[in-house]
C-alpha positions in Angstrom: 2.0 2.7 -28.8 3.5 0.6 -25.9 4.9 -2.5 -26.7 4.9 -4.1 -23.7 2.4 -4.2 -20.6 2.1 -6.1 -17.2 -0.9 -6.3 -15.8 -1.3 -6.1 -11.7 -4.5 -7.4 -10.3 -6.7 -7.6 -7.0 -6.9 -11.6 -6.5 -10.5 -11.2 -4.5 -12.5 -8.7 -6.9 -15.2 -10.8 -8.5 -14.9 -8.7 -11.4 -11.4 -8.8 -11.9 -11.1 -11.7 -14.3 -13.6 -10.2 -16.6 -11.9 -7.2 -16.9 -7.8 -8.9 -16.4 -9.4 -10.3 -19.5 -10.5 -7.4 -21.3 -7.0 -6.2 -20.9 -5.7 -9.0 -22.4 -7.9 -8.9 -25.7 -6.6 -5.1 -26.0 -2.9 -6.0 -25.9 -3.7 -9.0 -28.1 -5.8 -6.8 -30.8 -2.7 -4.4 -30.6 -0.1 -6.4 -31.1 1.1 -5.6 -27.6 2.7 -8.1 -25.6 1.4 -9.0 -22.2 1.9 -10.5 -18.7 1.0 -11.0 -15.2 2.5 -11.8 -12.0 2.2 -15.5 -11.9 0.2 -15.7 -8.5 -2.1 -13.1 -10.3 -2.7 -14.9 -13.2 -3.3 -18.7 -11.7 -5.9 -16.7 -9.3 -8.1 -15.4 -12.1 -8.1 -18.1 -14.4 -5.4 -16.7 -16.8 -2.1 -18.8 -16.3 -1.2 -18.4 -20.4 -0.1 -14.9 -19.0 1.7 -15.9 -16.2 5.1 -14.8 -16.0 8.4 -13.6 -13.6 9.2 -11.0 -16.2 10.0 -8.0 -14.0 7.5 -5.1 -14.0 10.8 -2.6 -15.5 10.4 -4.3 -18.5 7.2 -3.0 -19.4 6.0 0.0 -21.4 3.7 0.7 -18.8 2.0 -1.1 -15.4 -1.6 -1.2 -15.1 -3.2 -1.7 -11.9 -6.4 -3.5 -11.5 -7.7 -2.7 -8.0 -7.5 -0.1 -5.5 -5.0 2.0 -3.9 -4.0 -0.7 -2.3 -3.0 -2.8 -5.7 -1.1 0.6 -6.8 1.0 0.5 -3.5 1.7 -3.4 -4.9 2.4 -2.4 -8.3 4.8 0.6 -7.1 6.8 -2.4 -5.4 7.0 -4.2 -8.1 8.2 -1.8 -10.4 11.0 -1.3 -8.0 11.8 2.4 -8.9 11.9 1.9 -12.7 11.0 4.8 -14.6 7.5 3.0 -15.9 4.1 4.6 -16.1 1.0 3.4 -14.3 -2.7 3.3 -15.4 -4.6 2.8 -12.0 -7.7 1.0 -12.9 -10.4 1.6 -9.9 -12.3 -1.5 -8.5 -14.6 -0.6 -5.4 -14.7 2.7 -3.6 -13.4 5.9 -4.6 -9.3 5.8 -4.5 -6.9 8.3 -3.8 -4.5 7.2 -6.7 -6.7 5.3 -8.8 -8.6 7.2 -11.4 -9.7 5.0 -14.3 -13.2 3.6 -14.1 -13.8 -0.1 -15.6 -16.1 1.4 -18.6 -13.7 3.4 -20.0 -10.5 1.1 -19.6 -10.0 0.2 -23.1 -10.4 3.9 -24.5 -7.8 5.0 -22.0 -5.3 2.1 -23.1 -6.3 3.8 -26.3 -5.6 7.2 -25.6 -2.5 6.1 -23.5 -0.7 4.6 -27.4 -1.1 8.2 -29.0 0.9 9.4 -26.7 0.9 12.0 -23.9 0.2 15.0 -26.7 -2.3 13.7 -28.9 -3.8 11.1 -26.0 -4.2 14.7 -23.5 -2.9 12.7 -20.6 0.5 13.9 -18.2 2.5 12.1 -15.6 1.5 12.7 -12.1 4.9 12.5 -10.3 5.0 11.3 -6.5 7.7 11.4 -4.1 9.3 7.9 -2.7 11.1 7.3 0.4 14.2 5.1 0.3 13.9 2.8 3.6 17.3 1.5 5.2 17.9 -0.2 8.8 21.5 -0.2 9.9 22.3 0.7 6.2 21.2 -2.3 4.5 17.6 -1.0 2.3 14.8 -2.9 2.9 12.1 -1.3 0.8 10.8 2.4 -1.3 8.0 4.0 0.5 5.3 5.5 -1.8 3.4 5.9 1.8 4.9 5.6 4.9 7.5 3.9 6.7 6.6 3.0 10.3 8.1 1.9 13.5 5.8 1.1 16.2 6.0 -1.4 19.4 6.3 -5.4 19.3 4.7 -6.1 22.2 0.9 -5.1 22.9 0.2 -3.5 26.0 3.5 -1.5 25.8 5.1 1.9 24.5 8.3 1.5 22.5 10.8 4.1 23.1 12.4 5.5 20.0 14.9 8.8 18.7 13.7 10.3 16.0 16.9 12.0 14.4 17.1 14.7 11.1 20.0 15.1 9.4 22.2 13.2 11.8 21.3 15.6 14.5 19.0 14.0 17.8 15.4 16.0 18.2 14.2 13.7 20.7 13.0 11.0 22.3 9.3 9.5 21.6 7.8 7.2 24.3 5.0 6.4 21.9 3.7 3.2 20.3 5.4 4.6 17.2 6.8 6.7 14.8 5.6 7.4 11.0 7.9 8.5 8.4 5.3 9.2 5.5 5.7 11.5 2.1 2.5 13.8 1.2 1.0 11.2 -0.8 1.6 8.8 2.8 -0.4 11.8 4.6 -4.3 10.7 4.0 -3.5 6.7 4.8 -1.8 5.9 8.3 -0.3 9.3 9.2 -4.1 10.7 9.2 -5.3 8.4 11.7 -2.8 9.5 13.9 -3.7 13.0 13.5 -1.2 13.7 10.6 -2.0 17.4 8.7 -2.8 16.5 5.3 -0.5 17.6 2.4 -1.3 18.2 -1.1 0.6 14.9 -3.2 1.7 17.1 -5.6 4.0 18.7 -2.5 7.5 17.6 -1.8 7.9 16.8 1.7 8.9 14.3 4.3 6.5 14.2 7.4 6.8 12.5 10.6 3.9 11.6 13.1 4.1 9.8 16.5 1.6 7.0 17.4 -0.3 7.2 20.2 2.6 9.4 22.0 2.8 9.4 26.2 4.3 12.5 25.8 3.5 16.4 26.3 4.8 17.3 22.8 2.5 14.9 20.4 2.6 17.2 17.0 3.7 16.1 13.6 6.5 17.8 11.9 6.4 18.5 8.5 10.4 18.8 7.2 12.1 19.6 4.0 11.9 16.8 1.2 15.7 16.8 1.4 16.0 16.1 5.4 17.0 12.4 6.5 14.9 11.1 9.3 16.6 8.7 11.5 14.6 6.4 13.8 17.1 4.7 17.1 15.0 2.1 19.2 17.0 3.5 22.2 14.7 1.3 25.1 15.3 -2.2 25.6 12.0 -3.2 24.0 11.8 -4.5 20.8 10.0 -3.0 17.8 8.7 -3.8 14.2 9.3 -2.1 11.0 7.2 -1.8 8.1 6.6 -0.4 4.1 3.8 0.4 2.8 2.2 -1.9 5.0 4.2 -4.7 4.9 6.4 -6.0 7.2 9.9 -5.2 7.0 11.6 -7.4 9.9 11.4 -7.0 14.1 14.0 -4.4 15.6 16.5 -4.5 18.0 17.6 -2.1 20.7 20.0 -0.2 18.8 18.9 -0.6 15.8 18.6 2.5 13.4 15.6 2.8 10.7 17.0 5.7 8.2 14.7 7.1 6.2 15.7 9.2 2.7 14.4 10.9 -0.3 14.3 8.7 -3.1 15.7 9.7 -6.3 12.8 7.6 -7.8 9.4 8.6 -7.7 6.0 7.3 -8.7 4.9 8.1 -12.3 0.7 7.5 -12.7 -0.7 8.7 -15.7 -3.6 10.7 -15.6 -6.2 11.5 -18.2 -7.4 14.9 -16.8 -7.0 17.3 -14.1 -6.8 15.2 -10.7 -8.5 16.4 -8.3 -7.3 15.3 -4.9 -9.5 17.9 -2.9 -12.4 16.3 -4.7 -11.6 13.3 -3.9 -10.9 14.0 -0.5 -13.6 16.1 -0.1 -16.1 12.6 -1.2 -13.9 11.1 1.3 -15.0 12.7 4.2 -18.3 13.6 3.2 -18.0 17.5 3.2 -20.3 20.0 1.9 -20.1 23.0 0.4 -21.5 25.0 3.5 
């Protein structure tokens, strides 16, 4: 049985407070204690819950939301070794899995425990985000590079494992792991890679350039990004922004010895899902 549990919620689902409160009633009929991010809990009407107790300090995370909300909860949890639930609200997710109907017999059969509860630990890959040495962020997605200016390429080296590749006249480069491949890497024509593969890809944006492929390298290679132009460029995680580069300045991008722990409660079926996706039939 957990003990402890921080709840991580979508702030503009109308259902969200009806069911942030359901999840409150569970912990409190169990004797399990229970918290929220403060923004999350003065936006749906629950601030008795509010709190800045860090996410590590939980049994187990659950997010309330999409895929999105995970990427959010990932943050928060800042690498710790914590479970997360993924309750879905909306459209089909790629990480969520737990509908709203059956969220309380899933807390359920979380407390007997992976044996006697039939769920396992889905394990994803992270990628530890540095620029010039100082870490900005953990990707559970992708870290990307791209131009500061519209209307303009940026000019970046892409290095792996300290040795130069090339140079990318592009309007940017993506760093992303497998579970990164089916959200901004596949726009820009990324192959897609099974999440439960380790791997570290790396996808140009837009490229003006006669070699435009992805590579797909070894989990263990370091990727190093150099804006080598004299235009600027941006940097983000997992969507969010992580500062405006420099010429010079070097993004390095790492295997993380932490990775993303979501439980599941039955085989996941990521070809299923992606298959619904995409609308594909059987013939």
């Amino acid at each position: 049985m957990p003990r402890r549990l921080m709840l991580v919620a979508h702030h503009e689902r109308a259902e969200a407070e009806v069911h942030a409160t359901a999840i409150a009633a569970w912990c409190a009929a169990n004797d399990v204690e229970f918290w929220m991010p403060p923004i999350d809990a003065t936006e749906l009407a629950l601030p008795q819950h509010g709190s800045d107790r860090p996410a590590s300090d939980a049994d187990a995370v659950v997010s309330l939301g999409g895929d999105g909300t995970m990427l959010r909860s990932v943050e928060l949890l800042e690498g710790a070794d914590v479970p997360l639930i993924g309750v879905n609200l909306g459209s089909l997710g790629y990480l969520t899995e737990v509908e709203p109907e059956s969220m309380t017999s899933a807390f359920d059969r979380f407390a007997l425990g992976a044996e006697e509860g039939e769920w396992h630990l889905d394990e994803r890959m992270m990628l530890d985000v540095a620029v010039n040495g100082e870490v900005i962020g953990r990707s559970l997605n992708e870290a990307v590079v791209e131009k500061n200016q519209s209307g303009h390429t940026v000019r970046l080296l892409a290095r792996i494992d300290g040795d130069p590749f090339t140079h990318y006249e592009a309007d940017g480069l993506i760093v992303s792991t497998p579970t990164g491949s089916t959200a901004y890497s596949l726009s820009a024509r990324g192959p897609i890679v099974s999440p439960q593969h380790r791997a570290i890809l790396l996808t140009p944006v837009s490229p003006h350039m006669l070699f435009d492929r992805s590579l797909v390298l070894s989990p263990s290679e370091v990727v190093e990004i150099e804006v080598a132009g004299h235009r600027r460029a941006d940097v983000a995680v997992d969507g969010q922004p992580g500062g405006v580069l420099e010429p010079g300045d070097v993004v390095r991008c790492s295997p993380s010895k932490a990775t993303a722990k979501f439980v599941r409660f039955g085989a996941y079926r990521y070809h299923q899902i992606l298959k619904s996706k995409f609308g594909l039939t059987d013939r």
